[in-house]
C-alpha positions as CSV (number, residue, x, y, z in Angstrom):
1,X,-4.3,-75.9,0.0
2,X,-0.6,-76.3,0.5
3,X,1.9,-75.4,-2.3
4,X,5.5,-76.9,-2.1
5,X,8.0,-75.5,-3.7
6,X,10.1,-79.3,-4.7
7,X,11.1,-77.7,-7.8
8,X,14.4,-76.3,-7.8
9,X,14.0,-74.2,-10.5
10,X,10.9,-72.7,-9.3
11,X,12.6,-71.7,-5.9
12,X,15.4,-70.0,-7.9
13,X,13.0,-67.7,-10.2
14,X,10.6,-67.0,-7.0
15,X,14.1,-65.8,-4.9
16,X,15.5,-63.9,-7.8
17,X,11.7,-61.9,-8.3
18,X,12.1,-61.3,-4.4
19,X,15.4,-60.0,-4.7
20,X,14.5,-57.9,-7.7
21,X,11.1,-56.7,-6.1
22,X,13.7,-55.3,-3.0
23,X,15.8,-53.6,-5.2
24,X,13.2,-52.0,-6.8
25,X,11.9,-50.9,-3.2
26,X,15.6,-49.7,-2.1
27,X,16.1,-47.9,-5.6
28,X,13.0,-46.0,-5.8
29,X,13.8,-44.7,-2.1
30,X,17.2,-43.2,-3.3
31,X,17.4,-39.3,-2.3
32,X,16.6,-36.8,-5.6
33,X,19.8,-35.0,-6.2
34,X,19.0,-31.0,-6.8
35,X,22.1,-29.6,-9.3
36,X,22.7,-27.9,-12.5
37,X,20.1,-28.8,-15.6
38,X,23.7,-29.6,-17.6
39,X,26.7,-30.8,-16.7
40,X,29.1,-28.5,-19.5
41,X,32.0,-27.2,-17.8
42,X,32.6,-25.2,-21.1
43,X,32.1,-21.1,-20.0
44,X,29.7,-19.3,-22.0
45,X,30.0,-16.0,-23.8
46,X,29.7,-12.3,-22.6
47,X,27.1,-10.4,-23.3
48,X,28.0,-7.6,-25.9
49,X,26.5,-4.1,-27.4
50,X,26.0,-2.8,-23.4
51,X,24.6,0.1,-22.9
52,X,23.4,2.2,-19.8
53,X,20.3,4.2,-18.7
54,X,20.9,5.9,-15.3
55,X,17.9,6.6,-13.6
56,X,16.5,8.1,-10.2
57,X,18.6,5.7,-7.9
58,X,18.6,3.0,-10.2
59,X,20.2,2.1,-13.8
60,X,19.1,-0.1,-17.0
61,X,21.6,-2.3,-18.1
62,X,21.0,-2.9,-22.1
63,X,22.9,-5.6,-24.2
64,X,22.7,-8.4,-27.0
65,X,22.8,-12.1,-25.9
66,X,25.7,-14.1,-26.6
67,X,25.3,-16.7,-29.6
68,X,25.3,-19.8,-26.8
69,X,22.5,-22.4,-26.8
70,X,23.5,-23.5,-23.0
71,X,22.9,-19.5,-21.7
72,X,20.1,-20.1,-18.8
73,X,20.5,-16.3,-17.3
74,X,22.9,-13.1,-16.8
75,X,23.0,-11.4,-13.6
76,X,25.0,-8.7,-12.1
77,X,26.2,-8.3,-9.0
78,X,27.4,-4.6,-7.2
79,X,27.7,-3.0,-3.8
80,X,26.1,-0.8,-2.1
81,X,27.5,2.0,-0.5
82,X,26.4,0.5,3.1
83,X,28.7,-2.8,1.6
84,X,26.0,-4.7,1.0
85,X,26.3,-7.1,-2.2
86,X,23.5,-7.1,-4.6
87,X,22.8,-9.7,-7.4
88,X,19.9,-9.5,-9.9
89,X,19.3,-11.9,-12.5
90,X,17.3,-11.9,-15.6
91,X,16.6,-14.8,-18.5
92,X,17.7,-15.9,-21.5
93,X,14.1,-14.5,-22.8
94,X,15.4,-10.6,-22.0
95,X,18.4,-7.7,-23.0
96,X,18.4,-5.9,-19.7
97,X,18.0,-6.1,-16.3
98,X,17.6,-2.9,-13.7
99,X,20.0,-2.4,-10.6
100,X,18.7,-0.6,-8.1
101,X,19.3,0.3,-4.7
102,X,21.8,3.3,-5.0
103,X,21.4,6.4,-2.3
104,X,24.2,8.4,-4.3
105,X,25.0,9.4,-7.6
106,X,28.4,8.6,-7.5
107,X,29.9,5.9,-10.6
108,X,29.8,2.7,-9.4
109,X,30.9,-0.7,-10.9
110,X,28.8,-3.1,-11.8
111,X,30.0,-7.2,-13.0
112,X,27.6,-8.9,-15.7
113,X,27.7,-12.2,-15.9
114,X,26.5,-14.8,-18.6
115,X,24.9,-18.0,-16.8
116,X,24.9,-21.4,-18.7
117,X,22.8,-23.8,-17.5
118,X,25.5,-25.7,-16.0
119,X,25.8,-22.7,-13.5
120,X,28.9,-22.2,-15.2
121,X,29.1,-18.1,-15.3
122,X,31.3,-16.2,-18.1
123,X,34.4,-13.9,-17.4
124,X,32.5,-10.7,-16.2
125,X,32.2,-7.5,-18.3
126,X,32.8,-4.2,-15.5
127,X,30.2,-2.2,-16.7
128,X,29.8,1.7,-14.4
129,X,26.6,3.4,-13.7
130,X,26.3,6.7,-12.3
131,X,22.2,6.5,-11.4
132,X,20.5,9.7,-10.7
133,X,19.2,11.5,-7.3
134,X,17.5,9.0,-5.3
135,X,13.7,9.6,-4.8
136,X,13.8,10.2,-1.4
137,X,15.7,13.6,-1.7
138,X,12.9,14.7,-3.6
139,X,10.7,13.8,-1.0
140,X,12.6,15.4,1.8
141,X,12.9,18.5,0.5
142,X,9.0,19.0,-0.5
143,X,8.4,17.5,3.1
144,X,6.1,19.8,5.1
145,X,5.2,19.4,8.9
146,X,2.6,20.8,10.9
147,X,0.7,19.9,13.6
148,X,-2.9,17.7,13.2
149,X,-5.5,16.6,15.6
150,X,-3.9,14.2,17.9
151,X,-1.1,14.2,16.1
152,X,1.0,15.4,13.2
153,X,0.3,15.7,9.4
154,X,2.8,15.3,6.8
155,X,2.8,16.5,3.3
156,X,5.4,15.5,0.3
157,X,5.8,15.0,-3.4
158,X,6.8,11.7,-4.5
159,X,7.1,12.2,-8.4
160,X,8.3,8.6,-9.5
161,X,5.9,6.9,-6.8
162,X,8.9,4.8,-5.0
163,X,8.4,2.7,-1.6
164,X,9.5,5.2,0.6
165,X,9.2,5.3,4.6
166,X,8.6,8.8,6.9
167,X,10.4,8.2,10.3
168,X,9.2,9.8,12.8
169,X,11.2,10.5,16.0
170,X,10.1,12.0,19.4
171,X,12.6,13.5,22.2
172,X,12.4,11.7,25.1
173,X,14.8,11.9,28.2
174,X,17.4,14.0,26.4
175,X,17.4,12.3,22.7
176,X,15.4,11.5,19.8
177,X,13.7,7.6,20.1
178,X,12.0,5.5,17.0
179,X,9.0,3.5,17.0
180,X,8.6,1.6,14.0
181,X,4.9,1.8,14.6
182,X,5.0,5.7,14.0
183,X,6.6,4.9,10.5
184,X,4.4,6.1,8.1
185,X,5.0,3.5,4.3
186,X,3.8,4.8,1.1
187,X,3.9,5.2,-2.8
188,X,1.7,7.7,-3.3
189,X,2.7,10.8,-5.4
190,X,1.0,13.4,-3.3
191,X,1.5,12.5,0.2
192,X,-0.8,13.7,2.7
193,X,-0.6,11.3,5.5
194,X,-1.1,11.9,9.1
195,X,0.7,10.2,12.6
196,X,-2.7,10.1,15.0
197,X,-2.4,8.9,18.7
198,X,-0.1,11.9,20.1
199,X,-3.0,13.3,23.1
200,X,-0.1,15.6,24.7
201,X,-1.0,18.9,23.1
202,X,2.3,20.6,24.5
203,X,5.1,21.5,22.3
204,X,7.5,19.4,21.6
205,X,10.7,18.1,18.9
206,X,10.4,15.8,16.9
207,X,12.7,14.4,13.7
208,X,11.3,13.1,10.5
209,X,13.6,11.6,7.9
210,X,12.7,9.9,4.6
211,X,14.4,6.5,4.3
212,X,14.1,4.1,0.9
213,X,13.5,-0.5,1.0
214,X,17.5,-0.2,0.5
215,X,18.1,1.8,4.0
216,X,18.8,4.9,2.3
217,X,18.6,8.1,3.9
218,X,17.6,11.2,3.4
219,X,18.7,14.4,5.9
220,X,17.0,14.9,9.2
221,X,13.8,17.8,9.5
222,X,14.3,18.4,13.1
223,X,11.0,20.8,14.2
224,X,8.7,21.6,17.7
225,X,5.0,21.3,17.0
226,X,2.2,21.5,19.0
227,X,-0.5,18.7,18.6
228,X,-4.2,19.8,18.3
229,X,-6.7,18.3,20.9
230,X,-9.4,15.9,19.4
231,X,-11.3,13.1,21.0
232,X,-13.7,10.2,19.4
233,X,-16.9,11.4,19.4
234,X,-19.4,8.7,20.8
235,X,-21.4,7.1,17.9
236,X,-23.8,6.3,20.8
237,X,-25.3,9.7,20.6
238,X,-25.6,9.4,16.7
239,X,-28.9,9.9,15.4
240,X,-30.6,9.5,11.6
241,X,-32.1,12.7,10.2
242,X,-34.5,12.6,7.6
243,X,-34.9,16.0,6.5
244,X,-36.8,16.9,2.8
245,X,-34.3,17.3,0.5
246,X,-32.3,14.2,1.7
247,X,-32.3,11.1,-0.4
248,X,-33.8,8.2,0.6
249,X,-32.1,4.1,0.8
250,X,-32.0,2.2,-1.9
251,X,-32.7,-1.0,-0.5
252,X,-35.1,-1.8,2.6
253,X,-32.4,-3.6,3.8
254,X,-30.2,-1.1,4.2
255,X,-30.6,2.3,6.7
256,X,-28.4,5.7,7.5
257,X,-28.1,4.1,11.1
258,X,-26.1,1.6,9.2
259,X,-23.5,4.1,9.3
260,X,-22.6,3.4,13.2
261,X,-23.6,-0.1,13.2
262,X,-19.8,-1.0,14.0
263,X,-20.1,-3.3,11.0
264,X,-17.5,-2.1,8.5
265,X,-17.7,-4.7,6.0
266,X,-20.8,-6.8,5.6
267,X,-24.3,-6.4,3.4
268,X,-26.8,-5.0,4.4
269,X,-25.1,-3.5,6.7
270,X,-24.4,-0.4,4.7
271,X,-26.2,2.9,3.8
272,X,-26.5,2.9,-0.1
273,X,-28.6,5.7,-1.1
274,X,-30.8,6.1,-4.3
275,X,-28.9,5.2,-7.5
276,X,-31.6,6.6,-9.8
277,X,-31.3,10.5,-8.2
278,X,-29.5,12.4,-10.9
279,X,-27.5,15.1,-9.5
280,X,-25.6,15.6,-6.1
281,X,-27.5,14.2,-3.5
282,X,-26.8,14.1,0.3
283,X,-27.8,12.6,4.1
284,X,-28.0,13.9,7.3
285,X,-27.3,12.8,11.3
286,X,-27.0,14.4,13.9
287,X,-24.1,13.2,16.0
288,X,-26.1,14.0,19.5
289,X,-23.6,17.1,20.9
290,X,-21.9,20.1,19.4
291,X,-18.3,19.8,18.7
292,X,-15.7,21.3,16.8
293,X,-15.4,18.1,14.0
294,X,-11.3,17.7,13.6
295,X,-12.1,15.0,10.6
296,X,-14.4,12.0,9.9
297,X,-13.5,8.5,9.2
298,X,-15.1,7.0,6.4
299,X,-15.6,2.6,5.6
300,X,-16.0,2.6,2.1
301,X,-18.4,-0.9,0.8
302,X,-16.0,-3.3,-0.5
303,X,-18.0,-4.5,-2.9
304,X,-17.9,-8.2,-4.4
305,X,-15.9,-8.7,-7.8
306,X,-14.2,-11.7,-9.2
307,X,-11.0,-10.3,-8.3
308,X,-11.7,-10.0,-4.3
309,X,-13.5,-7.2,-2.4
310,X,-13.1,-4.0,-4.3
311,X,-13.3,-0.5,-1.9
312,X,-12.5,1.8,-5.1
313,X,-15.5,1.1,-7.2
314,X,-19.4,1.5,-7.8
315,X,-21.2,4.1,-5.2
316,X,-17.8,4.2,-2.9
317,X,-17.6,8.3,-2.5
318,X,-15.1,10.0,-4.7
319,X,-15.9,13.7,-5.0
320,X,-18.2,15.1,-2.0
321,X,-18.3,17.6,0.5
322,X,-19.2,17.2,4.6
323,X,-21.2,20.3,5.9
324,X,-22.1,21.3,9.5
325,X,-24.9,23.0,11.4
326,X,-26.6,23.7,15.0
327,X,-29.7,24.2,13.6
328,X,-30.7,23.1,10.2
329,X,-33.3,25.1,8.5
330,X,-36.2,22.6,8.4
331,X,-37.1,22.7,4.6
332,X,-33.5,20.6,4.0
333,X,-32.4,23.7,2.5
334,X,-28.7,24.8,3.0
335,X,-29.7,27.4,5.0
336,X,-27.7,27.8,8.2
337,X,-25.1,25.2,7.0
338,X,-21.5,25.7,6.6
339,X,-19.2,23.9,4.3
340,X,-16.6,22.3,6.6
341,X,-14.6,20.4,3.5
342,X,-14.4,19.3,-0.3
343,X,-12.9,15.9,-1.0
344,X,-11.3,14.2,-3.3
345,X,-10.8,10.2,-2.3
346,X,-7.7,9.2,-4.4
347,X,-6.2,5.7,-3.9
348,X,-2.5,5.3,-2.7
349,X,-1.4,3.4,-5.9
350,X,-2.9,5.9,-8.4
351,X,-4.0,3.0,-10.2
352,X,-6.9,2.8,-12.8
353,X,-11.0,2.3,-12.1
354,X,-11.2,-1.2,-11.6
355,X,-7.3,-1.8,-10.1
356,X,-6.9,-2.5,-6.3
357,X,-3.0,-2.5,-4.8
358,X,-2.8,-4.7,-1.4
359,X,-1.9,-0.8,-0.1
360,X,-5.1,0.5,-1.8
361,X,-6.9,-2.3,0.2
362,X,-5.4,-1.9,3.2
363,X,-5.9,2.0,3.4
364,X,-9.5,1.7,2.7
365,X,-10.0,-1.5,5.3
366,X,-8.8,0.7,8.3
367,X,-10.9,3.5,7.1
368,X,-9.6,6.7,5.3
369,X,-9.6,9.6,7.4
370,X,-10.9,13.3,5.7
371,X,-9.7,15.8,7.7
372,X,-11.0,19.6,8.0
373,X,-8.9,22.5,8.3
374,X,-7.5,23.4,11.7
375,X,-8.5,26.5,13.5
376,X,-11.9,26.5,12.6
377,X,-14.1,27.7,15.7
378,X,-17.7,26.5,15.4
379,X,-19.0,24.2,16.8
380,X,-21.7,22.2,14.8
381,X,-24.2,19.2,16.1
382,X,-25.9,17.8,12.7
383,X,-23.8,16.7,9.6
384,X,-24.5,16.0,6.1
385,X,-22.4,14.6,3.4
386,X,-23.1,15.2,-0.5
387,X,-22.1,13.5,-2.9
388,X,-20.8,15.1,-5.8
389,X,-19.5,11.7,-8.3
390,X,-18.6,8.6,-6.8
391,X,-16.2,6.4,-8.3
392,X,-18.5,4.6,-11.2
393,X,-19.0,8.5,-12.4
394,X,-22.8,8.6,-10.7
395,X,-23.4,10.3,-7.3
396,X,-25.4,7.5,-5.3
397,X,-23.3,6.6,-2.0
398,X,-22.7,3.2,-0.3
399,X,-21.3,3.6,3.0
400,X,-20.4,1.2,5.4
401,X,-19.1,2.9,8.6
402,X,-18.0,6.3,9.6
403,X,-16.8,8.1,13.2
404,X,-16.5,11.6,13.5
405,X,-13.7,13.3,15.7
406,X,-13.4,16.5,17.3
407,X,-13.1,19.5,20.2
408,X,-16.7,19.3,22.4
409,X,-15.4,21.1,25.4
């Protein structure tokens, strides 16, 4: 069927819907225009009552709100002492903010600023801060250094748990070079932390300094340290013992020879011992030749939560002890065994049972290495690891992986 359009009335109103249906098109096509919430070129107030707390590299900036319905934020911006310009803001819902970043304790200036939400900032009010001793001083001067298996241990105090890096340098061709991949990163109050890879067990320098997120650093520990000659020891050779005072698995499913499966990660592919033995129970293996162990690397079972994988929880070991032998007394007594460490696992974030950091998780995914005390001198073949509590307060033990390292020569 053919409509014609004789009417020219009816053309006009069909042309002007066209026209309107285009301009509709065009208009909702028009680029979004990203500015202030307000457009109030009045400036707001200052902030008033300010008052400061100094602290270890940082300082709390305290004050009352000015009496100004358009206030969207305050910030203050200072320097550093490398010149760098620093700006932290905080909302119309708060009465401080924190500054941080200082390597000194010297009195610096800082500008606070009321924000309206036309982005229209307020006069400032010059407010000085004189923080206290940056953390890594604290850290550098508790700093101990002496040589580990393959490599080098270090041992520090960090009181207020800060971010804080341990550079390591080595001398090489006449100076002292950097790898960023011997930095050691932490938060950890105690520090115990070890640099692994170094297989040249001649003396040589090295400098360690203890730098902050902000690029501040501490003095230089310049020091010549011998590292001590370990190897892997093959988990080829590793054997389970089943002597009769061990426990037994919990699950069918699950097996000591789990341990060196090379699976660190997925069920059943664990050793997860008897949770209804009351008291400190232990395993055995025999790792297949006699060495003098160095340390063993344990896989804790992430186990599944709502929250993700969690390595700090249930059976995971907390207190235990690793004991050696070259030739177990066959009743499973302790005869003939010697105690080669006591352990205490403690995650890097000091957090609660339950809490898991993205550093507590990525310390327990590549495996947290127990180390024994250097200079021992016997060599043992079979190992067995007791449990004393594990991190739920019971002393079952869910395992996923563990390598041994040491002298066989």
């Amino acid at each position: 069927m053919t409509i014609k359009f004789n009417d020219m009335k009816v053309r006009n109103k069909i042309l002007f819907l066209f026209i309107c249906g285009v301009t509709t098109v065009f208009s909702s096509c028009k680029e979004d225009i990203v500015g202030p919430l307000e457009n109030n070129t009045n400036k707001p107030g200052q902030v008033s009552g300010v008052t400061v707390e100094n602290g270890p590299g940082n300082a709390t900036i305290s004050y009352k709100l000015p009496n100004d319905k358009d206030l969207l934020y305050v910030k203050a911006v200072y320097n550093l002492a490398n010149g760098q310009e620093m700006e932290v803001k905080s909302s119309y819902y708060n009465n401080s903010l924190l500054v941080e970043g200082f390597g000194d304790m010297n009195t610096h200036d800082v500008k606070i600023y009321s924000v309206s939400r036309s982005e229209i900032a307020s006069d400032p009010i010059v407010v000085k801060v004189k923080p206290l001793e940056n953390p890594i001083w604290g850290v550098y001067r508790s700093l101990k250094v002496i040589p580990d298996f393959s490599g080098l241990n270090f041992k520090a105090s960090n009181a207020s748990k800060t971010d804080i890096v341990i550079e390591v340098l080595k001398y090489q061709n006449g100076k002292y070079v950097g790898n960023p991949k011997d930095n050691l990163y932490t938060s950890a109050q105690d520090i115990d932390n070890s640099l692994r890879g170094i297989t040249d067990t001649t003396a040589q320098k090295f400098a360690v300094t203890v730098r902050d997120r902000w690029l501040n650093y501490s003095d230089t520990l310049y020091t010549t340290l011998k590292p001590l000659y370990e190897t892997i020891l093959s988990k080829s050779f590793y054997r389970a013992v089943n002597l009769p005072t061990d426990v037994g698995q919990q699950y069918s499913g699950t097996s000591l020879s789990k341990m060196w499966d090379g699976d660190i990660i997925n069920w059943p592919n664990i050793s997860l011992t008897s949770t209804g033995t009351v008291g400190p129970q232990w395993v055995t293996f025999d790792m297949g030749q006699s060495a003098i162990l160095s340390r063993i690397v344990i896989w804790n079972y992430p186990e599944y939560l709502n929250s993700g994988r969690m390595y700090y929880y249930g059976g995971n070991l907390k207190k235990f002890e690793v004991w050696g032998s070259d030739n177990p007394a066959a009743d499973g007594s302790y005869t003939n065994w010697k105690l080669l460490g006591s352990f205490d696992s403690k995650k890097p974030s000091g957090s609660a049972y339950g809490v898991q950091t993205a550093e507590d998780y990525t310390f327990a995914n590549n495996g947290i290495s127990y180390t024994f005390p250097a200079g021992g001198n016997q060599k043992v073949r079979y190992i067995r690891i007791k449990s004393i509590n594990n991190w739920q307060g019971t002393t079952f033990m869910s395992i996923a992986e563990l390598q041994c390292y040491g002298d066989p020569r």
